[in-house]
KOLFI-62173 format. One record per residue (C-alpha): y, z, x; residue in one letter. Coordinates in steps of 0.1 Angstrom, whole numbers, padded with zeros to 4 digits, always signed. Last residue first. Layout:
% KOLFI-62173
YZXa;...
This chain:
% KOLFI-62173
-0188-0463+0340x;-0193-0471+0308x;-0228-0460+0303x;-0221-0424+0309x;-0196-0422+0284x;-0156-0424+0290x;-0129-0402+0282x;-0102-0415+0259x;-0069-0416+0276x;-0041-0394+0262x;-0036-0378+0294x;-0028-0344+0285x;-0059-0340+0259x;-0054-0318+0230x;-0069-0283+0232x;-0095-0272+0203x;-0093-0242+0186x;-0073-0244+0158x;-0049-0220+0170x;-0046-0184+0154x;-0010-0175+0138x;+0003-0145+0153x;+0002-0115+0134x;+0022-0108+0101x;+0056-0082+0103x;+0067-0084+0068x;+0039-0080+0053x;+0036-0098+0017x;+0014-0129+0014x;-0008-0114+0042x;-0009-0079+0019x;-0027-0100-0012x;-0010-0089-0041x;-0024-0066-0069x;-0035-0067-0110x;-0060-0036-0116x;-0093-0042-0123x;-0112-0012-0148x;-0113-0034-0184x;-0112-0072-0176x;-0081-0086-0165x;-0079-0122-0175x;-0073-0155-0160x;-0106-0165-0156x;-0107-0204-0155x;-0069-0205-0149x;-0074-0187-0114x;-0072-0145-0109x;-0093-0142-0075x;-0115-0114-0070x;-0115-0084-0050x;-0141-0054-0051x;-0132-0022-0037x;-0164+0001-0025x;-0174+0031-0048x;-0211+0021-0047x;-0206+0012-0085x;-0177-0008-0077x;-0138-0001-0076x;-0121-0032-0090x;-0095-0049-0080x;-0081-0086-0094x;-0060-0111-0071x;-0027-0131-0081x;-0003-0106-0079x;+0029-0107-0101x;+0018-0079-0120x;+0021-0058-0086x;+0000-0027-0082x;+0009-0005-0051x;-0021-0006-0028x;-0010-0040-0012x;-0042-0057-0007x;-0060-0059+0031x;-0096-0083+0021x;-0125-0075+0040x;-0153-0106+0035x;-0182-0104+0011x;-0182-0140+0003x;-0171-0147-0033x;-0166-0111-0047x;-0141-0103-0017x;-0142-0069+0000x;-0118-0050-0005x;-0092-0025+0021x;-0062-0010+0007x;-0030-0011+0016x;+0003+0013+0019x;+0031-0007+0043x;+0031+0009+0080x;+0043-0029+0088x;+0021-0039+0116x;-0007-0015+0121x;-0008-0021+0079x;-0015+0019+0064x;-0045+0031+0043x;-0054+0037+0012x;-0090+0044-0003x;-0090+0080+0001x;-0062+0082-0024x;-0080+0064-0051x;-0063+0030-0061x;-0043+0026-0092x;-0049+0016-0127x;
């Protein structure tokens, strides 16, 4: 099974066909490579509200049910991916830990 048209878009990066899901877990926008890949590790499904629905394909359900279609994550794929995020947090230059107000 294959995406609807009106459901695929193209990556800003690598002009490759996706489509945009929303994970089952947490509700979070998922890009998947609209072409469908046997290889893939991740389930589609259109919903009753005509939204794409992406699960995880794990030993403990490792079966396509009737109306998914087998596909690949686009960040495992895209050939031009964006720049990793940092963690956040800046390391110290001096190495020395800073003390607290009753050890000065």
């Amino acid at each position: 099974m294959k995406p609807a048209s009106h459901h695929i878009t193209r990556c800003r990066r690598c002009t490759a066909p996706i489509v945009w899901c929303l994970t089952s877990a947490n509700g979070r926008r998922q890009p998947v490579n609209a072409v469908p890949d046997e290889e893939g590790n991740v389930a589609v499904s259109s919903g009753a509200d005509g939204v794409l629905y992406v699960r995880t394909v794990t030993a403990a359900r490792p079966d396509i049910r009737p109306g998914e279609w087998r596909a690949m994550p686009h960040h495992a794929t895209c050939t031009s991916p964006p720049p990793r995020r940092s963690s956040g947090g800046q390391r110290a230059t001096s190495g020395a830990v800073r003390p607290v107000p009753w050890q000065r």
